[in-house]
C-alpha positions as CSV (number, residue, x, y, z in Angstrom):
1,X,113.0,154.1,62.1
2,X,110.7,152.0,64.0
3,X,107.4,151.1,61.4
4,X,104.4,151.1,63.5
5,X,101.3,152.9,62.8
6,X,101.4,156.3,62.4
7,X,104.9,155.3,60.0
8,X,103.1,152.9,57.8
9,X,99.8,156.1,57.4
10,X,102.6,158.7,56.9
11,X,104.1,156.5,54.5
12,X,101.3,155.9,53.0
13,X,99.9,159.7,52.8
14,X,103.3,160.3,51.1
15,X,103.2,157.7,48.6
16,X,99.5,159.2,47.5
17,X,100.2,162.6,47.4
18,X,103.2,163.8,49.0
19,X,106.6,165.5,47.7
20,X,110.2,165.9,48.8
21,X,112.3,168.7,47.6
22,X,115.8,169.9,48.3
23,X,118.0,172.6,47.1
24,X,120.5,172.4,44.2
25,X,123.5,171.1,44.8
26,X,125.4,174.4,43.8
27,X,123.3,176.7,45.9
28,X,124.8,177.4,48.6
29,X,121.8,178.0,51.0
30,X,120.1,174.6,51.7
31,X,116.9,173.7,52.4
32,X,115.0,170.3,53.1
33,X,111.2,170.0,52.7
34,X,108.7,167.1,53.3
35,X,104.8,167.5,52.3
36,X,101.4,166.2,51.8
37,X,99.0,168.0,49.8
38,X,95.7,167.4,50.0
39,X,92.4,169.6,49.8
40,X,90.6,167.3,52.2
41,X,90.9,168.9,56.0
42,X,90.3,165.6,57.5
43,X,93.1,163.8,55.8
44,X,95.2,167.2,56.3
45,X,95.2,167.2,60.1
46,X,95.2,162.9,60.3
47,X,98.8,163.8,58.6
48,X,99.6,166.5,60.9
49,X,98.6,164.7,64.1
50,X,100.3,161.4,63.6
51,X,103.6,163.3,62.0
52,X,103.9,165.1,65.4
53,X,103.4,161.9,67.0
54,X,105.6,160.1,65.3
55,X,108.5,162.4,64.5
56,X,107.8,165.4,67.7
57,X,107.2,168.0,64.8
58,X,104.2,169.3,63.9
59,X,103.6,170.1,60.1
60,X,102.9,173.6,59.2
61,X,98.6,173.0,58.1
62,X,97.5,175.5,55.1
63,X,93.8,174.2,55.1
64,X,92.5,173.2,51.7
65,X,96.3,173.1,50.5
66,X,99.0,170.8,52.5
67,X,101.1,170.7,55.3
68,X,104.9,170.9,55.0
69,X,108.2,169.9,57.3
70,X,111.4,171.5,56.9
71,X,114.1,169.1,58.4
72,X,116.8,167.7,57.0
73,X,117.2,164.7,59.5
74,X,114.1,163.6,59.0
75,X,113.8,164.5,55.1
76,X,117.0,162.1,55.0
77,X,116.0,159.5,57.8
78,X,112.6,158.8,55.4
79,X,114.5,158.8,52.0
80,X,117.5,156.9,53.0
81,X,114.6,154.2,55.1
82,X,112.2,154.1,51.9
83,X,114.2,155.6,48.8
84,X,110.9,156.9,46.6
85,X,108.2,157.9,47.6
86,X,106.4,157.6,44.0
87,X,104.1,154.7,43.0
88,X,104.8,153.0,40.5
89,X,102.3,151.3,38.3
């Protein structure tokens, strides 16, 4: 992954208030999700616009609530690039 811009604001969206989740290992049906949540519509769609910039996917927007991905190559290209998204302090 090339960090440039839009990486280092998605980064830093994610770090603030963003989540990963993926299935179980024993279930059988998988699923990969990437989001931001976020009641502020500005910051929402700032997410949404340089995601699909960056990555060529735009992020499902539920105003007042988040916006979410569901793709595995990308869910696994940002966690294997970064590890954790959480801050620690």
């Amino acid at each position: 992954m090339k960090f440039d811009d839009d990486l280092s604001i998605i980064h830093s969206y994610l770090c603030a208030d963003g989540y990963f989740i993926k299935n179980p290992p024993k279930q059988k049906k998988k699923y990969y999700y990437i989001g931001f949540r976020n009641t502020n519509l500005i910051l929402l769609k700032d997410f949404q616009k340089r995601f699909k910039r960056y990555f060529r996917i735009s992020p499902r927007l539920r105003e007042g609530e988040r916006c979410t991905v569901q793709n595995k190559k990308i869910y696994e290209g940002l966690t294997k690039s970064f590890g954790s998204f959480y801050s620690y302090w």
